[in-house]
Backbone as JSON Lines, residues from 0, in Angstrom:
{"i":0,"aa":"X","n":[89.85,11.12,-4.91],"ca":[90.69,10.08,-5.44],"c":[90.04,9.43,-6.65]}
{"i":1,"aa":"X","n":[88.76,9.16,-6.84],"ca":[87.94,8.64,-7.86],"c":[87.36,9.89,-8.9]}
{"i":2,"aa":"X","n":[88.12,10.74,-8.59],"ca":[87.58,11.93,-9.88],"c":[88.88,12.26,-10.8]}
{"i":3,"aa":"X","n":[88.37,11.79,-12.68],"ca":[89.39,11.91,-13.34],"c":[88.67,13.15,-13.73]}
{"i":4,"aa":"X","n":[89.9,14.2,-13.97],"ca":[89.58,15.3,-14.58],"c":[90.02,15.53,-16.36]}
{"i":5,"aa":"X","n":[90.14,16.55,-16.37],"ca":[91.03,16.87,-18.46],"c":[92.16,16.6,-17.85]}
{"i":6,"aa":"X","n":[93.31,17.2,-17.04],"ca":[94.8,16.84,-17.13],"c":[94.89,14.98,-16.93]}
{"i":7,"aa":"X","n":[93.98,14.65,-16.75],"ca":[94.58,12.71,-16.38],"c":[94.12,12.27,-17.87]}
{"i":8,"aa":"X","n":[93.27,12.75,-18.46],"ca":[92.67,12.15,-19.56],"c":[93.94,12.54,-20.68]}
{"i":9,"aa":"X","n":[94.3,14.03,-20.4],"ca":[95.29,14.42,-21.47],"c":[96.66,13.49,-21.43]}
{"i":10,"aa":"X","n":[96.92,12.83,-20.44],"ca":[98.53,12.38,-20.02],"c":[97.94,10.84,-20.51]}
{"i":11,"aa":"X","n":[96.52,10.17,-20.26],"ca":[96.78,9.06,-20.85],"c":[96.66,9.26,-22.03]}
{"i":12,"aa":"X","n":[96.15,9.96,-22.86],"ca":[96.06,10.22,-24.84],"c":[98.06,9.99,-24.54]}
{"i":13,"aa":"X","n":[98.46,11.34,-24.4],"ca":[100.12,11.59,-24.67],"c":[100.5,10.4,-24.98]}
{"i":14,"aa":"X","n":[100.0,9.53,-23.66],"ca":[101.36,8.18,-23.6],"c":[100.55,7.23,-24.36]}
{"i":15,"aa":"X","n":[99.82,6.84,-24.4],"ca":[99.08,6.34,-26.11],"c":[99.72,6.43,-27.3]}
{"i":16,"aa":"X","n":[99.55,7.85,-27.61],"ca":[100.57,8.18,-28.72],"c":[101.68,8.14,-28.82]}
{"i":17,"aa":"X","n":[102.2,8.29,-27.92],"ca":[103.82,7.74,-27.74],"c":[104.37,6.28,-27.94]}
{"i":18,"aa":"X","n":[103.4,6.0,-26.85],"ca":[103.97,4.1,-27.36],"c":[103.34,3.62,-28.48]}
{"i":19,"aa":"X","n":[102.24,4.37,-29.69],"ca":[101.53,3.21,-30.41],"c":[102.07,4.42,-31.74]}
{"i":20,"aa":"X","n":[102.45,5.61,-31.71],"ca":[102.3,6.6,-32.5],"c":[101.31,7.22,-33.25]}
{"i":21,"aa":"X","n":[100.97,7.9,-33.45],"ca":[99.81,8.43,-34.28],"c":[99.67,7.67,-35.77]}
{"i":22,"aa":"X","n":[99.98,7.56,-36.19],"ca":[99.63,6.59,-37.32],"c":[98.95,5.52,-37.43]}
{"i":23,"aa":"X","n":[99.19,4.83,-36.03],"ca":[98.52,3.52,-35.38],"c":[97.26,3.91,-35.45]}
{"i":24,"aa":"X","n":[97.36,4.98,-34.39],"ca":[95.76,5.27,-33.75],"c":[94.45,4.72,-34.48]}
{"i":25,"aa":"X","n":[94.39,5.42,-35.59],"ca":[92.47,5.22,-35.98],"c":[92.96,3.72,-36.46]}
{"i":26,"aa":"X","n":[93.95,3.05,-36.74],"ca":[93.6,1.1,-36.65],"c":[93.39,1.04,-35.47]}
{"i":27,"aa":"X","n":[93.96,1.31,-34.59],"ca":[93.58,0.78,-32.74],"c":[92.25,1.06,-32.6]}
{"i":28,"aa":"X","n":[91.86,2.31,-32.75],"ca":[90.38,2.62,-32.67],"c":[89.31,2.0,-33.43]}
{"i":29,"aa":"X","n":[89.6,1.62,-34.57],"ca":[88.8,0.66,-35.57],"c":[88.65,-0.81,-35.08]}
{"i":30,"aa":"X","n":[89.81,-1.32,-34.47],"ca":[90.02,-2.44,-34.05],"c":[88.92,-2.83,-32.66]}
{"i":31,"aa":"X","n":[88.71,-1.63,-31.78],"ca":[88.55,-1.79,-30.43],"c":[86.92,-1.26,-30.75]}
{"i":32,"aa":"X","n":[86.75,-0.67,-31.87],"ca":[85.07,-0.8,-32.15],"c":[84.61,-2.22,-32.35]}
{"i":33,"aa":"X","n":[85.07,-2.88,-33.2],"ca":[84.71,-4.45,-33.91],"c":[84.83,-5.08,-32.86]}
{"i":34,"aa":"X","n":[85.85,-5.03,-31.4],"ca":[85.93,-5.6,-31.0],"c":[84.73,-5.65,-29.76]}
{"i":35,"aa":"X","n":[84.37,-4.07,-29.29],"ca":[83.2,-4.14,-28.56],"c":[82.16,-4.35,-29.37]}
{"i":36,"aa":"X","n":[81.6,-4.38,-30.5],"ca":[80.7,-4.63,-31.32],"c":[80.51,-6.11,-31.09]}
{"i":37,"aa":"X","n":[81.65,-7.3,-31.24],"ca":[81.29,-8.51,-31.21],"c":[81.17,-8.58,-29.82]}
{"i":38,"aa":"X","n":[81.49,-8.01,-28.96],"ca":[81.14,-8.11,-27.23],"c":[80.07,-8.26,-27.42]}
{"i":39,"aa":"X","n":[79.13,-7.05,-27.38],"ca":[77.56,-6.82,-27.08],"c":[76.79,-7.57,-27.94]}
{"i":40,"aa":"X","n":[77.03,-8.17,-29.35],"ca":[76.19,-8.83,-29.46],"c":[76.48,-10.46,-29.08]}
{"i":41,"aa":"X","n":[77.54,-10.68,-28.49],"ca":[77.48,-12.28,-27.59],"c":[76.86,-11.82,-26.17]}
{"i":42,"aa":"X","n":[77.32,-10.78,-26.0],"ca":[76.17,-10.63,-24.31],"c":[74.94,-10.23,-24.91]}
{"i":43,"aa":"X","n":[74.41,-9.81,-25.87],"ca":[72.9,-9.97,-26.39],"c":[72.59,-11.39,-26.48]}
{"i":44,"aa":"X","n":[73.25,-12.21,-27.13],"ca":[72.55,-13.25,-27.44],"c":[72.72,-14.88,-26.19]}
{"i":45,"aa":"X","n":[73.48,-14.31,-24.99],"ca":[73.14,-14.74,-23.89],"c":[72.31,-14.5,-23.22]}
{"i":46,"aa":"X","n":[72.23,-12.99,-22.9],"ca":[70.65,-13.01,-22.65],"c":[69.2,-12.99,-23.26]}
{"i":47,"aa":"X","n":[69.36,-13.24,-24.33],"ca":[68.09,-14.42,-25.32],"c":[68.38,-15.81,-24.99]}
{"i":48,"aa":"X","n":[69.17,-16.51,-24.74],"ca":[69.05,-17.67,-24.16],"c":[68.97,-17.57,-22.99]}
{"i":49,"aa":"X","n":[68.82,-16.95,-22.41],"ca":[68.33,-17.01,-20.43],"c":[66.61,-17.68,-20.58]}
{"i":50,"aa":"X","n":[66.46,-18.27,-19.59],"ca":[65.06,-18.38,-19.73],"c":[64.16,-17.45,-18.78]}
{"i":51,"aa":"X","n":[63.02,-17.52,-19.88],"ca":[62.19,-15.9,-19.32],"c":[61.52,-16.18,-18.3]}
{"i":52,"aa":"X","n":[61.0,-17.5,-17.81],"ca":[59.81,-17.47,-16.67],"c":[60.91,-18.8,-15.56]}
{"i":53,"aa":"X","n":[60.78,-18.47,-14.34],"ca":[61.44,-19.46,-13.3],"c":[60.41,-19.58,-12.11]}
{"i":54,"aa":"X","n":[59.26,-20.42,-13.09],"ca":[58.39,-20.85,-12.26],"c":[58.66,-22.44,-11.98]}
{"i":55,"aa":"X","n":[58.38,-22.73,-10.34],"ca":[58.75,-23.38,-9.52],"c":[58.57,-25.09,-10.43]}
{"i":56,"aa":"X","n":[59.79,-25.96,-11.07],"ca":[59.73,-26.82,-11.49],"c":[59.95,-26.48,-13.14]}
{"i":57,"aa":"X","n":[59.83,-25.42,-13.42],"ca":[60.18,-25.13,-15.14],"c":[61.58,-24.92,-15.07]}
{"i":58,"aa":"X","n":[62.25,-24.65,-14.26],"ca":[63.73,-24.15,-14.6],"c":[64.68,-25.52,-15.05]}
{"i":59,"aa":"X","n":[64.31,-26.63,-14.5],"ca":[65.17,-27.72,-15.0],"c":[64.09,-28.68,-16.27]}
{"i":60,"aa":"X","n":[63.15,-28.11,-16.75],"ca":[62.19,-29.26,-17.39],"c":[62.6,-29.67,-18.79]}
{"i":61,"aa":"X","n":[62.95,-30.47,-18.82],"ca":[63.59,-31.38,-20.6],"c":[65.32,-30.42,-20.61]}
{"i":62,"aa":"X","n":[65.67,-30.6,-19.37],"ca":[67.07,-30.2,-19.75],"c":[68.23,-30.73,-19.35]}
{"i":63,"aa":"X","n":[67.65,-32.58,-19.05],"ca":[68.68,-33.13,-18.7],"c":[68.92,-33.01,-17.6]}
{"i":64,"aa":"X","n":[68.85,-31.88,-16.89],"ca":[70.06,-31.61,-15.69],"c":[69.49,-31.87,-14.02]}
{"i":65,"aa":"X","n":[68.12,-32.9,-13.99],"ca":[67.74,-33.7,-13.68],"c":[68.17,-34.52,-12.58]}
{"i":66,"aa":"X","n":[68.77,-34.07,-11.59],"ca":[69.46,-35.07,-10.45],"c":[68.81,-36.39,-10.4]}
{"i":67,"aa":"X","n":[69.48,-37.15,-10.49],"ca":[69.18,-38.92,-10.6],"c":[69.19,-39.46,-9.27]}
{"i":68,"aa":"X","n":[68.43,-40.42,-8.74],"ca":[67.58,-40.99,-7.61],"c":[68.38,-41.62,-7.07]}
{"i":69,"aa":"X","n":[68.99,-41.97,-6.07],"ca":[70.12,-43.0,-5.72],"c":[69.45,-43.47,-5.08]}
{"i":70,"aa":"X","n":[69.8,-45.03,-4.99],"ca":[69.46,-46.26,-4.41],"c":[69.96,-47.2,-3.48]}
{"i":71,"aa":"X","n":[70.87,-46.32,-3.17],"ca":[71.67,-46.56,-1.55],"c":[72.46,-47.69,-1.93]}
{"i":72,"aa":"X","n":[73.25,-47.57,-3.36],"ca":[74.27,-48.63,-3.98],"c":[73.61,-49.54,-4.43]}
{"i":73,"aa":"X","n":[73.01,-50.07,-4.47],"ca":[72.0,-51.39,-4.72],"c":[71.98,-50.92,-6.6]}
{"i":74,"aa":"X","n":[72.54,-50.21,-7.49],"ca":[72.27,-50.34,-8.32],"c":[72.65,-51.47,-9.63]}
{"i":75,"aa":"X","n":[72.38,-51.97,-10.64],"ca":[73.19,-52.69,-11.28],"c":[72.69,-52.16,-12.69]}
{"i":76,"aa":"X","n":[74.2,-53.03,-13.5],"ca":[73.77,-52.12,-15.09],"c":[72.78,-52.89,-15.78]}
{"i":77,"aa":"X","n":[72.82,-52.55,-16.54],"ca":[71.87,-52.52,-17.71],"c":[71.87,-54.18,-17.94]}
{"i":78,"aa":"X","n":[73.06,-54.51,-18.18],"ca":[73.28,-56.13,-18.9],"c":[72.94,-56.63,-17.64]}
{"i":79,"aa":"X","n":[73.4,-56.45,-16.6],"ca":[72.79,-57.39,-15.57],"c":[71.31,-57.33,-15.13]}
{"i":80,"aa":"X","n":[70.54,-56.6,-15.73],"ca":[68.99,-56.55,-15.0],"c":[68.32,-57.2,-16.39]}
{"i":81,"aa":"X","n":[68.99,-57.21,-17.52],"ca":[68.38,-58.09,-18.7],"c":[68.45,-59.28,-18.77]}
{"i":82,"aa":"X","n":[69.67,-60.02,-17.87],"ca":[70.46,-61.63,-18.27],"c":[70.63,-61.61,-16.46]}
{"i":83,"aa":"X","n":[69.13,-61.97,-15.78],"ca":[69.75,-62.35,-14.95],"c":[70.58,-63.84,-14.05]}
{"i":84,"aa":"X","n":[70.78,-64.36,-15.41],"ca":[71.93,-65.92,-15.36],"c":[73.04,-65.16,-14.61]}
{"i":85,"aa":"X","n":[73.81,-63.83,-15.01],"ca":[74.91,-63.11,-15.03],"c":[75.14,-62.59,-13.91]}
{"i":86,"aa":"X","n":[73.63,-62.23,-13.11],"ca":[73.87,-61.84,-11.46],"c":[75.25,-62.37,-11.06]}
{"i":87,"aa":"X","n":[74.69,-63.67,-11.12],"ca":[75.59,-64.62,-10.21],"c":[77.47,-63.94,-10.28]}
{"i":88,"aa":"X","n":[77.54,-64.3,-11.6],"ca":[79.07,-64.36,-11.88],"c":[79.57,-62.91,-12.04]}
């Protein structure tokens, strides 16, 4: 069931050419090079941004993504821990 042979390969060319005509073709084919061309080099240059070493505490270091400490609600903003007249009200 998973083996394409020459007759399956020949019937999808046919109907290719049929619905796009031969004239189309080498633009379709030109088109679908440029287009895997810009593929591989955005999946190249994702994996240059992967990071190379995931030693224990480097994977999140200067990247923000930093889970923040909760304080069991007790927190207050900024203006209120500077002016504390403002607690109150």
């Amino acid at each position: 069931m998973g083996h394409v042979s020459l007759p399956h390969i020949l019937i999808v060319v046919a109907v290719i050419v049929l619905i796009f005509g031969a004239p189309k073709l080498p633009m379709l084919a030109r088109s679908l090079g440029q287009s895997l061309k810009i593929f591989k080099s955005e999946v190249k240059d994702l994996r240059d941004d992967e990071p190379k070493s995931t030693e224990p505490g480097e994977l999140n270091s200067g990247t923000g993504d930093e889970p923040r400490p909760t304080t069991g609600g007790a927190t207050r903003s900024a203006d209120e821990k500077q002016d504390p007249q403002t607690h109150g009200k």
